[in-house]
Biopython code that builds the backbone (N, CA, C, O; Angstrom):
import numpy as np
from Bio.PDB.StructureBuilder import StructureBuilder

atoms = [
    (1, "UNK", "N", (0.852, -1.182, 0.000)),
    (1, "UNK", "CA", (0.000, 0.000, 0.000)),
    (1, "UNK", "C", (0.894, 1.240, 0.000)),
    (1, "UNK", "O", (1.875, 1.309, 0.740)),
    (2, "UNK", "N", (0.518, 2.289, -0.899)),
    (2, "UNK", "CA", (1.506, 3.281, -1.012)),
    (2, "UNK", "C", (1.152, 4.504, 0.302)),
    (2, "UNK", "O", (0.127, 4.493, 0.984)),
    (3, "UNK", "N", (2.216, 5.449, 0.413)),
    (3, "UNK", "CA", (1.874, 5.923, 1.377)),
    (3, "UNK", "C", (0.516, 6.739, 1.470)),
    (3, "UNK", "O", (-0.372, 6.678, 2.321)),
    (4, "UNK", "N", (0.665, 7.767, -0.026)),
    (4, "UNK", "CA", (-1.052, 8.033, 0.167)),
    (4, "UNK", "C", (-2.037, 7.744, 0.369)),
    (4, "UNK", "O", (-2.840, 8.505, 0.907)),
    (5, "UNK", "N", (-2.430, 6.040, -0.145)),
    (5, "UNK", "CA", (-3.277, 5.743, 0.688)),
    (5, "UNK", "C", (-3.539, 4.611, 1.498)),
    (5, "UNK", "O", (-4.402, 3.734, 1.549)),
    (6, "UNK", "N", (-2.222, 5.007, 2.287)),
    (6, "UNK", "CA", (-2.265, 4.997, 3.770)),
    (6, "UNK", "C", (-2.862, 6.237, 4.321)),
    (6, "UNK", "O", (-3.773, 6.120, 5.141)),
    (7, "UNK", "N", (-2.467, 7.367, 3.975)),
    (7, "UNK", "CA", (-2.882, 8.865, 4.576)),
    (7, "UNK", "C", (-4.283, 8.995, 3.656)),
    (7, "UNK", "O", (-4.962, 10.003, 3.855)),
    (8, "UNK", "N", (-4.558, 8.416, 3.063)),
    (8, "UNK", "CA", (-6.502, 8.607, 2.646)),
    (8, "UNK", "C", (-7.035, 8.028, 3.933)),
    (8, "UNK", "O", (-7.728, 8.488, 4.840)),
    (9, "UNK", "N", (-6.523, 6.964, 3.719)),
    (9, "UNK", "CA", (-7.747, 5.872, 5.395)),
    (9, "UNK", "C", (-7.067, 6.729, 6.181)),
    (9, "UNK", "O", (-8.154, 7.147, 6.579)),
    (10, "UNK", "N", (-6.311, 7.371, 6.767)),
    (10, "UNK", "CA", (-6.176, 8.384, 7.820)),
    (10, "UNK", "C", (-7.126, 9.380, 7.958)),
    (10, "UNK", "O", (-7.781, 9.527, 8.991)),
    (11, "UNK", "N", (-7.282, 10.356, 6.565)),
    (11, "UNK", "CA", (-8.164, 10.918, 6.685)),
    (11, "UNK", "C", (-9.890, 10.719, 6.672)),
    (11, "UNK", "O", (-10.739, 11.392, 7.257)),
    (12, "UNK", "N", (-10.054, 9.526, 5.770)),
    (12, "UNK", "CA", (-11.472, 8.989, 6.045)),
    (12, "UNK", "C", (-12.050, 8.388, 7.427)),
    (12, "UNK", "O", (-13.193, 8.331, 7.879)),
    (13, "UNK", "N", (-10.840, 7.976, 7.895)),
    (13, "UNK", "CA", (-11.221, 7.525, 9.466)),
    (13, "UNK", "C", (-11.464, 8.866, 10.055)),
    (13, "UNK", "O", (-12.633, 8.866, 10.439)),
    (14, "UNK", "N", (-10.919, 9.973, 10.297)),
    (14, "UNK", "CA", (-10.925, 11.287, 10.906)),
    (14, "UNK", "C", (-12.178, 12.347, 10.484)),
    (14, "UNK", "O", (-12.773, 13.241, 11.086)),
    (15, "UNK", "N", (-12.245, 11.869, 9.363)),
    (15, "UNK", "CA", (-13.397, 12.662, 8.830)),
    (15, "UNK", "C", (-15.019, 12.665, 9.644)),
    (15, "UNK", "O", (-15.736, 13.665, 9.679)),
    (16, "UNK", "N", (-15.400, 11.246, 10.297)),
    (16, "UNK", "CA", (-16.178, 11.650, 10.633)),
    (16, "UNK", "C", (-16.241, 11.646, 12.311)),
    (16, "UNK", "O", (-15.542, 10.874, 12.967)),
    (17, "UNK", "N", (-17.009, 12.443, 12.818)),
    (17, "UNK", "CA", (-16.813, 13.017, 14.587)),
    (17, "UNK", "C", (-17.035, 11.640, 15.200)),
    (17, "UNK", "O", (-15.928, 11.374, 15.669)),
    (18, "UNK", "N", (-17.601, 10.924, 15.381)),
    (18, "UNK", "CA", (-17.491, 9.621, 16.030)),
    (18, "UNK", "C", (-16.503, 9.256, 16.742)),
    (18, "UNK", "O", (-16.302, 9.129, 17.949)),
    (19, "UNK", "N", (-15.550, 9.012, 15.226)),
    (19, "UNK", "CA", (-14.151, 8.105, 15.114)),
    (19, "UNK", "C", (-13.102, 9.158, 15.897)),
    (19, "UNK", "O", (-12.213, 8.687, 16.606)),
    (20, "UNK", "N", (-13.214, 10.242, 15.775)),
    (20, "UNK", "CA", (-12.518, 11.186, 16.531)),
    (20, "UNK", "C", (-12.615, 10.987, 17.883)),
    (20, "UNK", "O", (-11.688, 10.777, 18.666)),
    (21, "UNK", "N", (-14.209, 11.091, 18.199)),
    (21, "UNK", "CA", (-14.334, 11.185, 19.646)),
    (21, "UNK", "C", (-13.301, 9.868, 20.414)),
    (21, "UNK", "O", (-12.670, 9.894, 21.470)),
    (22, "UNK", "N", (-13.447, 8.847, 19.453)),
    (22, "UNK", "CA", (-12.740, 7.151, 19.806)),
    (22, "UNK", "C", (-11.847, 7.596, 20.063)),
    (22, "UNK", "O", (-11.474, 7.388, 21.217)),
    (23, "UNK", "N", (-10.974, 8.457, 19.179)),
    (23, "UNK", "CA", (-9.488, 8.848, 19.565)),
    (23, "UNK", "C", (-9.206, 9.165, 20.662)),
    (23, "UNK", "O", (-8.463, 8.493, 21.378)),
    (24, "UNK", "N", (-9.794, 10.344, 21.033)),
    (24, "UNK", "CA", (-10.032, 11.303, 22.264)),
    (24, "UNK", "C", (-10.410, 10.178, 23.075)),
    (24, "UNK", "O", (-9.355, 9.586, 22.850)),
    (25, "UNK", "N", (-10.612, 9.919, 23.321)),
    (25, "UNK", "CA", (-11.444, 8.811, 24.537)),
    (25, "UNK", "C", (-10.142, 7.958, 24.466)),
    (25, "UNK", "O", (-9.909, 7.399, 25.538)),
    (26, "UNK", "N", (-9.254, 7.718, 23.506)),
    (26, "UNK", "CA", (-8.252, 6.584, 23.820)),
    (26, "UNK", "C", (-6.892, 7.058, 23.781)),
    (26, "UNK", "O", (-5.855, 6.398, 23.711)),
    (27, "UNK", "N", (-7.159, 9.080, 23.874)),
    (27, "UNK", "CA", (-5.843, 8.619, 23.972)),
    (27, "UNK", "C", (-5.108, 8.992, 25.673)),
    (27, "UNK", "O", (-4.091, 9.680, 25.755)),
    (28, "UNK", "N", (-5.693, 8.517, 26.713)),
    (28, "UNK", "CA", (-5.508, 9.189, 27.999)),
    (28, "UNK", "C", (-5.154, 7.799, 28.447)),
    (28, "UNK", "O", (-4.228, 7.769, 29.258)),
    (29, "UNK", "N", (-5.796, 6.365, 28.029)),
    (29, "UNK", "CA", (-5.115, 5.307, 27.810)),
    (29, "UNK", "C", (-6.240, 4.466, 27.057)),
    (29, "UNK", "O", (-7.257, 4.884, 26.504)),
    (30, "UNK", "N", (-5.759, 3.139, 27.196)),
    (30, "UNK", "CA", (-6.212, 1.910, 25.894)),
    (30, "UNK", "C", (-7.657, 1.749, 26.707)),
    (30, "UNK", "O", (-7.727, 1.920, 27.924)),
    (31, "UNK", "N", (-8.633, 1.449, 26.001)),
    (31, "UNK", "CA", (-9.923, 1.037, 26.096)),
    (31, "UNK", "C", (-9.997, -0.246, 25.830)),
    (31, "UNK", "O", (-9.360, -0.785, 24.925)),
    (32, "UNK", "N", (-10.936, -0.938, 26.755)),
    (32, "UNK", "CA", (-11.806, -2.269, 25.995)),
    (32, "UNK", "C", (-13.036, -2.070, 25.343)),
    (32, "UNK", "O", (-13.817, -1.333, 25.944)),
    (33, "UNK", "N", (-13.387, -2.505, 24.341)),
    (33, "UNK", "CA", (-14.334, -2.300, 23.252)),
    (33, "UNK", "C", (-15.783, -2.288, 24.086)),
    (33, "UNK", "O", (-16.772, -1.639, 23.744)),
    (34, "UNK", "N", (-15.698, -3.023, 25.079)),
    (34, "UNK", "CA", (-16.825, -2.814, 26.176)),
    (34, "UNK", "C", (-16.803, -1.345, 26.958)),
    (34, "UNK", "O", (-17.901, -0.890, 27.279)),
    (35, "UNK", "N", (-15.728, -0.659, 27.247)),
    (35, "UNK", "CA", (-15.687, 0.555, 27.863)),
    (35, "UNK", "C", (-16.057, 1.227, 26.124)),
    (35, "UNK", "O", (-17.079, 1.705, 25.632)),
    (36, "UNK", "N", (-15.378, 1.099, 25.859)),
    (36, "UNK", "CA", (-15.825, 2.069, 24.146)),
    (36, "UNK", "C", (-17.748, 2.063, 24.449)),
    (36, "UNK", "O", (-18.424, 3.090, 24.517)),
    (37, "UNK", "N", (-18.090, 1.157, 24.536)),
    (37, "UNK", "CA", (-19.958, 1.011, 24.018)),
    (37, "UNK", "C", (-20.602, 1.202, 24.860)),
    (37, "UNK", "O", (-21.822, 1.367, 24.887)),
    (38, "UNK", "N", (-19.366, 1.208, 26.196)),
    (38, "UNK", "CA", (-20.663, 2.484, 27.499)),
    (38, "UNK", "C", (-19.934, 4.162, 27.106)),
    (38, "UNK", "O", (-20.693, 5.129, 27.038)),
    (39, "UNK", "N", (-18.866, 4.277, 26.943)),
    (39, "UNK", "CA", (-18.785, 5.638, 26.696)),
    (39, "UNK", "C", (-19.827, 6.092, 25.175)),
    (39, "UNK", "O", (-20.167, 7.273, 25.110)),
    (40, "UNK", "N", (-20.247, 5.211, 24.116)),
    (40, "UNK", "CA", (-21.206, 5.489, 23.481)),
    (40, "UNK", "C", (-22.367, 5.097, 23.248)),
    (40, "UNK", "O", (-22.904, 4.580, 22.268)),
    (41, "UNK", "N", (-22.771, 5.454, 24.453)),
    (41, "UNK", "CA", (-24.212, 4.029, 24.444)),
    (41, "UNK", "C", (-25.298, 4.760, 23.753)),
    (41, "UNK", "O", (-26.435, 4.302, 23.859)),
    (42, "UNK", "N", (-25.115, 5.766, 23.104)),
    (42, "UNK", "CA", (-25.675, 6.151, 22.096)),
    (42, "UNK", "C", (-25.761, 5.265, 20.327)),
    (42, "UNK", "O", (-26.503, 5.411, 19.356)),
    (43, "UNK", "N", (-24.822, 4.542, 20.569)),
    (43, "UNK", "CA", (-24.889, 3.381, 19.489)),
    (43, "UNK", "C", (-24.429, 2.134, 20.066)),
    (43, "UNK", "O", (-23.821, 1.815, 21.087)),
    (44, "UNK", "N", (-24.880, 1.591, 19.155)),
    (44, "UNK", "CA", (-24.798, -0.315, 19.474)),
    (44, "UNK", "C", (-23.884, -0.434, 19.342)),
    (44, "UNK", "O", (-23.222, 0.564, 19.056)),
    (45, "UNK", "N", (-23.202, -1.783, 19.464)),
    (45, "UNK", "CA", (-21.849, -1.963, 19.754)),
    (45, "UNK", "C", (-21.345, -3.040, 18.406)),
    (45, "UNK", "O", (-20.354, -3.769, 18.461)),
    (46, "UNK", "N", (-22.187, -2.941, 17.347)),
    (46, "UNK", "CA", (-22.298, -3.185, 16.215)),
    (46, "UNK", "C", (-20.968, -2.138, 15.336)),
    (46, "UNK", "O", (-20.019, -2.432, 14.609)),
    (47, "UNK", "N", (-21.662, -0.517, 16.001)),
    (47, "UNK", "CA", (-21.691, 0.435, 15.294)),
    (47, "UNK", "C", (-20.424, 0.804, 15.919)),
    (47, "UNK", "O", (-19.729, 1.559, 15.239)),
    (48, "UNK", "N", (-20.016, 0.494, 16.917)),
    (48, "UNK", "CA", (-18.702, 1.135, 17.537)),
    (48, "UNK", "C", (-17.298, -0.189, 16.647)),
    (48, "UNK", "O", (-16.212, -0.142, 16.069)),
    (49, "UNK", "N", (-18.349, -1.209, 17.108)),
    (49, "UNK", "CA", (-17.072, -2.289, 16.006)),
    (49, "UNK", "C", (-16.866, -1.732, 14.222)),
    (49, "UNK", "O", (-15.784, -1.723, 13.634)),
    (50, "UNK", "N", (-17.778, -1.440, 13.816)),
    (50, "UNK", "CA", (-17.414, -0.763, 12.848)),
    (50, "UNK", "C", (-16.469, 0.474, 12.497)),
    (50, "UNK", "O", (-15.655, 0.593, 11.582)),
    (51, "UNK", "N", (-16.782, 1.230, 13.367)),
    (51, "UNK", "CA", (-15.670, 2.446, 13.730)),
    (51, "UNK", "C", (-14.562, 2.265, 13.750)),
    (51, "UNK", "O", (-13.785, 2.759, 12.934)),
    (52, "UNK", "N", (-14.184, 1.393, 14.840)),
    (52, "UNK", "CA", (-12.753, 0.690, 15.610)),
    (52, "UNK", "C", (-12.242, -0.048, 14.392)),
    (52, "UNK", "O", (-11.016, -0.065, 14.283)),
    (53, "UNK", "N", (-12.996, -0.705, 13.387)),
    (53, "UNK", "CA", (-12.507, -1.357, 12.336)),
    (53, "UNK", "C", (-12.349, -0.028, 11.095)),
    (53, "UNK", "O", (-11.152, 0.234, 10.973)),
    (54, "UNK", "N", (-12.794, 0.416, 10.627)),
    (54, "UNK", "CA", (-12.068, 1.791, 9.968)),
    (54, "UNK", "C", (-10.918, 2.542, 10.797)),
    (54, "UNK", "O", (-10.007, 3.083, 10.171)),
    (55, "UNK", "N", (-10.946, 2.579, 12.138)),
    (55, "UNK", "CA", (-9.934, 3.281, 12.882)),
    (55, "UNK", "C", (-8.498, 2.350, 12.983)),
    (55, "UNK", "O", (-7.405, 2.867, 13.216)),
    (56, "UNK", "N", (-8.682, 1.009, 12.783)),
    (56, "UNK", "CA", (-8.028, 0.052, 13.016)),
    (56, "UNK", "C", (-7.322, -0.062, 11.061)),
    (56, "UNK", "O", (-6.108, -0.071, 10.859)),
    (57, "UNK", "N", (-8.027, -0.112, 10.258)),
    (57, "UNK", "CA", (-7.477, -0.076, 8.903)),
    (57, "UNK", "C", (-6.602, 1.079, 8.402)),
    (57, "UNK", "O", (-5.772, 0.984, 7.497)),
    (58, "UNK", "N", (-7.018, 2.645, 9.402)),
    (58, "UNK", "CA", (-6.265, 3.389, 8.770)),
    (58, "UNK", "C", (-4.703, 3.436, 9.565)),
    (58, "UNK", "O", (-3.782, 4.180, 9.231)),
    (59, "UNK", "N", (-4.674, 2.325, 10.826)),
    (59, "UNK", "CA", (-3.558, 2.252, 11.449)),
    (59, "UNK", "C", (-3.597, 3.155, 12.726)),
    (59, "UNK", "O", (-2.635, 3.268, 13.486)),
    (60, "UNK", "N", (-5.120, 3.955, 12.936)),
    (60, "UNK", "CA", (-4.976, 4.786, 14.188)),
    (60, "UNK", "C", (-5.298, 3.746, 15.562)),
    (60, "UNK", "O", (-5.017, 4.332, 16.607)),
    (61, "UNK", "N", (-5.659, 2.778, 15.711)),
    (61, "UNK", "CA", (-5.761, 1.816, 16.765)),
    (61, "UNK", "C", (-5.476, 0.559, 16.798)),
    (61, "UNK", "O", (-5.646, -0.103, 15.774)),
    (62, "UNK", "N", (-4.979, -0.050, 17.984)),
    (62, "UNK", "CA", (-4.459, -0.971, 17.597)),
    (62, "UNK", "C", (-4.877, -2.229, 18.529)),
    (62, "UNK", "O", (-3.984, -2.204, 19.375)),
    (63, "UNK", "N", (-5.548, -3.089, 18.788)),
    (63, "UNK", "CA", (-6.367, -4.223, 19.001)),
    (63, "UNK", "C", (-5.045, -5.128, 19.624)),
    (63, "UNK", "O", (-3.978, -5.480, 19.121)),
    (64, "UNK", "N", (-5.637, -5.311, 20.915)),
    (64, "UNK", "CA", (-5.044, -6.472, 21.409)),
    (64, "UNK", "C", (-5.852, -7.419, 22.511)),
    (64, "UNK", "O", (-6.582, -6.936, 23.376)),
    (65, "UNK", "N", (-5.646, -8.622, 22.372)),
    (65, "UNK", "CA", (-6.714, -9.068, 22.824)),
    (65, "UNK", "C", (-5.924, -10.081, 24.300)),
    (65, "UNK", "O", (-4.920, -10.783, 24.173)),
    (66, "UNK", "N", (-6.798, -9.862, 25.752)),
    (66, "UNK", "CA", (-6.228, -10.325, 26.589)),
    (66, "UNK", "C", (-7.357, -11.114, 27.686)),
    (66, "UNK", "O", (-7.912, -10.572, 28.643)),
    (67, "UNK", "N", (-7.513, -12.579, 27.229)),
    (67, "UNK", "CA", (-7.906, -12.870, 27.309)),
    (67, "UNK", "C", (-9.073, -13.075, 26.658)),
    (67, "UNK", "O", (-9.190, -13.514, 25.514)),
    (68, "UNK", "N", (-10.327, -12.608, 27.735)),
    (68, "UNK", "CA", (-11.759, -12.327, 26.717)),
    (68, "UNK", "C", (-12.075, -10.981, 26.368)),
    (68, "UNK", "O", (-13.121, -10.587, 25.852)),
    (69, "UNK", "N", (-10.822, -10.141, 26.782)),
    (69, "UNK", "CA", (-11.278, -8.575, 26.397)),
    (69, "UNK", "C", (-10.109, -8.455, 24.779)),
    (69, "UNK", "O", (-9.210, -9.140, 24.293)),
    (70, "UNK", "N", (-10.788, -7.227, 24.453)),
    (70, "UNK", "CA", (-10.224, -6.291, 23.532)),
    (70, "UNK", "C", (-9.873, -5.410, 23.744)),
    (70, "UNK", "O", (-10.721, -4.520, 23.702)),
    (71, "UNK", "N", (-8.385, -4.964, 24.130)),
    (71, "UNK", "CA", (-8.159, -3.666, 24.530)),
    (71, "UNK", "C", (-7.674, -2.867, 23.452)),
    (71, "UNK", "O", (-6.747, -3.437, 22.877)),
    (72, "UNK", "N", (-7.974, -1.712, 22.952)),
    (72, "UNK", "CA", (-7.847, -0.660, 21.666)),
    (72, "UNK", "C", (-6.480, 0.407, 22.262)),
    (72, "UNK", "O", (-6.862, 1.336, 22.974)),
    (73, "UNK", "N", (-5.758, 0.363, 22.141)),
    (73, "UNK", "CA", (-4.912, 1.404, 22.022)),
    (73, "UNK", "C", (-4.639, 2.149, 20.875)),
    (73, "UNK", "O", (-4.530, 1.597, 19.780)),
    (74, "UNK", "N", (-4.505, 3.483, 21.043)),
    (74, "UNK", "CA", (-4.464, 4.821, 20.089)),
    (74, "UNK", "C", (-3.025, 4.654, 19.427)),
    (74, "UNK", "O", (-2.148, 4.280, 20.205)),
    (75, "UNK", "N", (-2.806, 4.785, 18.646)),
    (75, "UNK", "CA", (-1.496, 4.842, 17.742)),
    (75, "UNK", "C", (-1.648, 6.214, 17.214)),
    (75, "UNK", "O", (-2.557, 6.614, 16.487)),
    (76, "UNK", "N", (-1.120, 6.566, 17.456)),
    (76, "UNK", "CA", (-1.105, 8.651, 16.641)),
    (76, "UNK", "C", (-0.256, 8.698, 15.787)),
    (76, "UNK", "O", (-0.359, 9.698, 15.076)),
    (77, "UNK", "N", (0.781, 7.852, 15.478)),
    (77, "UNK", "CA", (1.614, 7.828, 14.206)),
    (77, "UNK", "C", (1.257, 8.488, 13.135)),
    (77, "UNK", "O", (1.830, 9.508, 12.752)),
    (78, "UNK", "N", (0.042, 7.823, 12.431)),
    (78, "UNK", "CA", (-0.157, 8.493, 11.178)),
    (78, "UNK", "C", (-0.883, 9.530, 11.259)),
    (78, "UNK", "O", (-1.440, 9.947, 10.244)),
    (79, "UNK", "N", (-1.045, 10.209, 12.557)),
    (79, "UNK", "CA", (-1.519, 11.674, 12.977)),
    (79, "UNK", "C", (-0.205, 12.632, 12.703)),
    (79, "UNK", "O", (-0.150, 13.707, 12.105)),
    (80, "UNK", "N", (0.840, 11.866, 13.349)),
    (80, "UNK", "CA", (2.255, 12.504, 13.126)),
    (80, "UNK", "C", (2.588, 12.894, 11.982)),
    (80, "UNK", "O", (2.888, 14.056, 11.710)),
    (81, "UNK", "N", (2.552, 11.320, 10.677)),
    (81, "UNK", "CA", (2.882, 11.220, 9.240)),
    (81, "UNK", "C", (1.964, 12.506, 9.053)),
    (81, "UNK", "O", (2.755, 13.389, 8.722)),
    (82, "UNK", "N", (0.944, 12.936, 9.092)),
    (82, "UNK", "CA", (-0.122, 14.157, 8.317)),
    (82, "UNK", "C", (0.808, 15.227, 8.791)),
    (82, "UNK", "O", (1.437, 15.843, 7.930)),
    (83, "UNK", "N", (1.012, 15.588, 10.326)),
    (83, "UNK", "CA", (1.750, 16.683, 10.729)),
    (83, "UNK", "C", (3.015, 16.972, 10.043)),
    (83, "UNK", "O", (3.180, 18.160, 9.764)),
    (84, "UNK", "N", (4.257, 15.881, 9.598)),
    (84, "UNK", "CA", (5.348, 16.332, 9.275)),
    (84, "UNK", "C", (4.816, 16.534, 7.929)),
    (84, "UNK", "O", (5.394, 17.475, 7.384)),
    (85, "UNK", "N", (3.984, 16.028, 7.249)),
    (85, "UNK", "CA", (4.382, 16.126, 5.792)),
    (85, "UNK", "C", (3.108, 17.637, 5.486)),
    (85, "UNK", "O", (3.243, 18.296, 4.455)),
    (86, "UNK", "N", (2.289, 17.892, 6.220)),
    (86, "UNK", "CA", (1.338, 19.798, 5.947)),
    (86, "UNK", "C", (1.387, 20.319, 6.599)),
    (86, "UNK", "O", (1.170, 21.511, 6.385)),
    (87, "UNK", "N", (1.809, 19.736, 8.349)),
    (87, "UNK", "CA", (1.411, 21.151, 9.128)),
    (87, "UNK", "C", (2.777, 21.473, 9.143)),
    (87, "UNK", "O", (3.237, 22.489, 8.623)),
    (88, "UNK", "N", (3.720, 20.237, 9.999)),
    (88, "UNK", "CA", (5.309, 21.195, 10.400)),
    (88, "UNK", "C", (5.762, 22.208, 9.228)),
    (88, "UNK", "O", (5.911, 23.421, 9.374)),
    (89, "UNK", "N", (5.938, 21.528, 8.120)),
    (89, "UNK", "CA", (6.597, 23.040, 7.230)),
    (89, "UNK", "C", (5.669, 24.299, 7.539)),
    (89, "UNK", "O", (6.161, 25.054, 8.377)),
    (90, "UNK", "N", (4.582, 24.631, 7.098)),
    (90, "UNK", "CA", (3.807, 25.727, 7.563)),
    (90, "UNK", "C", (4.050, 25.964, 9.007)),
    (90, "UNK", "O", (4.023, 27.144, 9.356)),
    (91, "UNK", "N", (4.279, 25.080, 9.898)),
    (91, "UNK", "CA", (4.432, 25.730, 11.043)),
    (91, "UNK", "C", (5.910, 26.079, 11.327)),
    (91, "UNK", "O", (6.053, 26.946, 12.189)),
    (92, "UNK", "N", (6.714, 25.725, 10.937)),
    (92, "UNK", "CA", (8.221, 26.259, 10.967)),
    (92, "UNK", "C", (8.251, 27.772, 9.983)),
    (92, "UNK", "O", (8.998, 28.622, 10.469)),
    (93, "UNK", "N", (7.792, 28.041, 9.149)),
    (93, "UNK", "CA", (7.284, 29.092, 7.929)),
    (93, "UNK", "C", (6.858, 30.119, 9.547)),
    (93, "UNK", "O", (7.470, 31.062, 10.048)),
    (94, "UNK", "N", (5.808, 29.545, 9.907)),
    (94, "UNK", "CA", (5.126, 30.788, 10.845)),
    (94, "UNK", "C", (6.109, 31.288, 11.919)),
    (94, "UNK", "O", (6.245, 32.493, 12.132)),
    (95, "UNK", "N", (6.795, 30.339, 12.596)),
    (95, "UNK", "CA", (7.537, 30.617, 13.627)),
    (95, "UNK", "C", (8.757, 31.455, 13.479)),
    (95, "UNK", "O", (9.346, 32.093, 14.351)),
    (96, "UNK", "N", (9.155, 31.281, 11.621)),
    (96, "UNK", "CA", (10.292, 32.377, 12.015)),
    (96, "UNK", "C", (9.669, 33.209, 11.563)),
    (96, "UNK", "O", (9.914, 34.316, 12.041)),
    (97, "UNK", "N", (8.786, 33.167, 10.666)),
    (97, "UNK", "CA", (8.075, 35.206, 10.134)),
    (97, "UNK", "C", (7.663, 35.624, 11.650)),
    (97, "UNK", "O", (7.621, 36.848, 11.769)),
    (98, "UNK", "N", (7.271, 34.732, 13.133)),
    (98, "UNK", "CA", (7.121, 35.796, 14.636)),
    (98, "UNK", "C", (8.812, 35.911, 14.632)),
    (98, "UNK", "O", (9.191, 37.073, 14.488)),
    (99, "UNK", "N", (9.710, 35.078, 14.743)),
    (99, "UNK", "CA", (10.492, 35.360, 15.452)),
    (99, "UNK", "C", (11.628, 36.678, 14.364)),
    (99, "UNK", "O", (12.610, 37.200, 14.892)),
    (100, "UNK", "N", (11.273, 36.959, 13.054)),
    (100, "UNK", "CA", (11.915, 37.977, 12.554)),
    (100, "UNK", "C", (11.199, 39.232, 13.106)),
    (100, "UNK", "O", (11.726, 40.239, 13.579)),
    (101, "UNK", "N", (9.665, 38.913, 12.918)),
    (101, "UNK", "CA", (8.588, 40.021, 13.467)),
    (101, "UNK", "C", (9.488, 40.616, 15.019)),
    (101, "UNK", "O", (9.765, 41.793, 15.250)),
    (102, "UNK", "N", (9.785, 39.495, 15.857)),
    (102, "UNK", "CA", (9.698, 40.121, 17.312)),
    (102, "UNK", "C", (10.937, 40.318, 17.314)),
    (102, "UNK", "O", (11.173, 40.772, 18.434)),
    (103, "UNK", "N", (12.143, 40.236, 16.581)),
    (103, "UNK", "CA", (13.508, 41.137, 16.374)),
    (103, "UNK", "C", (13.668, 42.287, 16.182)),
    (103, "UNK", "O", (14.397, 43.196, 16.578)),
    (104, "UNK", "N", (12.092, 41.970, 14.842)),
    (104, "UNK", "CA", (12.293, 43.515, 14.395)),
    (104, "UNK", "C", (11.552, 44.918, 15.328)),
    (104, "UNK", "O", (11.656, 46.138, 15.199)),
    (105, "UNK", "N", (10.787, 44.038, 16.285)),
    (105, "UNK", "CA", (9.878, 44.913, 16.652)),
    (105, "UNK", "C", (10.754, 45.515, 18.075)),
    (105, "UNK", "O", (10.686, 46.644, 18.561)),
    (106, "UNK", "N", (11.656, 44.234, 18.575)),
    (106, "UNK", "CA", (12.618, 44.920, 19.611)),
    (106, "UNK", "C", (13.719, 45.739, 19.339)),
    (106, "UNK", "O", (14.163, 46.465, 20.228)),
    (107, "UNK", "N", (14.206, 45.713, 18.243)),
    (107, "UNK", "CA", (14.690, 46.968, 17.435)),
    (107, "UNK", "C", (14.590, 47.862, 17.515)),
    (107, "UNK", "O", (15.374, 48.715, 17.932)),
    (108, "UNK", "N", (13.115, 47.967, 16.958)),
    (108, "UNK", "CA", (12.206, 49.466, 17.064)),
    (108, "UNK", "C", (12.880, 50.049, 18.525)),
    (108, "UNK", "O", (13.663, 50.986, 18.679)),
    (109, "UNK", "N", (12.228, 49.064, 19.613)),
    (109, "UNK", "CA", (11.919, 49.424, 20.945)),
    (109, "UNK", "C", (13.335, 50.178, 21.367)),
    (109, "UNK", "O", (13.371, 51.191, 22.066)),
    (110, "UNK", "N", (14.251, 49.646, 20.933)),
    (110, "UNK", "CA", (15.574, 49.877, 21.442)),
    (110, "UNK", "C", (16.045, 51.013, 21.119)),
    (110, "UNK", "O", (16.755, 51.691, 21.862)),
    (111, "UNK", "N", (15.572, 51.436, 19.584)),
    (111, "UNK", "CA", (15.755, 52.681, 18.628)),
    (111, "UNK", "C", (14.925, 54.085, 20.026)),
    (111, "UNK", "O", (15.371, 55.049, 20.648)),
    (112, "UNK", "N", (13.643, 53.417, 19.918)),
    (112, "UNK", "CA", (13.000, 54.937, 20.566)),
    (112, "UNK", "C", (13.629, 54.766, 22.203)),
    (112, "UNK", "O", (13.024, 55.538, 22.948)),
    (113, "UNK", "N", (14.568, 54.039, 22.852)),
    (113, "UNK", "CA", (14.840, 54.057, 23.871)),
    (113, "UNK", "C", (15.997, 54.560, 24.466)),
    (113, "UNK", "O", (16.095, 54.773, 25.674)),
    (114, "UNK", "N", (17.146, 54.815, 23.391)),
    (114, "UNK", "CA", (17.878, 55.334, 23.566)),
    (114, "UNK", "C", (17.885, 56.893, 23.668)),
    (114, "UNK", "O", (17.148, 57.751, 23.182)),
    (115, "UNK", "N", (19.171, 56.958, 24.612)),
    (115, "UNK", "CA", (19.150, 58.552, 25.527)),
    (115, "UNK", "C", (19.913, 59.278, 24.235)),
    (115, "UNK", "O", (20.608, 58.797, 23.340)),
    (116, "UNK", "N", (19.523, 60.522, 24.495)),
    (116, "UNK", "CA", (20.068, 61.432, 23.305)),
    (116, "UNK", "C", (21.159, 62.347, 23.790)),
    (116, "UNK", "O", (21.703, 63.128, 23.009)),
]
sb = StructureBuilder()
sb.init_structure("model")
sb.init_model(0)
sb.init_chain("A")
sb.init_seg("    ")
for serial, (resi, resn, name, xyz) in enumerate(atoms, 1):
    if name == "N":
        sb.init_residue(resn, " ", resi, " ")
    sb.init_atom(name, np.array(xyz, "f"), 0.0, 1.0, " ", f" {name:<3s}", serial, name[0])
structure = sb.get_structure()
């Protein structure tokens, strides 16, 4: 599988609020698929296995089974892979246009501060 789509099922898993919330909910630590379907007992546990299985294909969770449970742990990896490859450059871009901004602006400060 090429890397893009690996990073498609990243984003189709993310796309909808559900699968997010799963995240959020797993990533403070690993869930059993039974704690997953009381934290959403707003759906069946049909509907949460379905989730966990798109969340599980795009590589954001990761299934281990101990005993008679299923415990889901969060993998953020390919949260990472999205960050280095769109946000970090843009966010390294932003950080030095502040940090030329706040050189230039202590400059200024230094200019109108001096004694005459």
């Amino acid at each position: 599988m090429s890397t893009d789509d690996q990073l498609d099922r990243v984003f189709k898993a993310l796309a909808n609020p559900v699968r997010r919330e799963i995240c959020d909910a797993l990533k403070l630590r690993p869930l059993t698929t039974k704690q997953l379907c009381a934290a959403f007992a707003e759906l069946d546990r049909c509907t949460v296995m379905q989730h966990l299985r798109v969340l599980e294909e795009a590589g954001l969770v990761i299934p281990l089974r101990k005993g008679r449970e299923r415990f889901n742990y969060l993998d953020a990896m390919p949260i990472q892979a999205i960050h280095e490859r769109w946000i970090g450059p843009h966010a390294a871009g932003a950080a030095a246009g502040l940090s030329r901004l706040k050189r230039e602006l202590e400059g200024q400060g230094k200019e109108n501060h001096q004694p005459a």
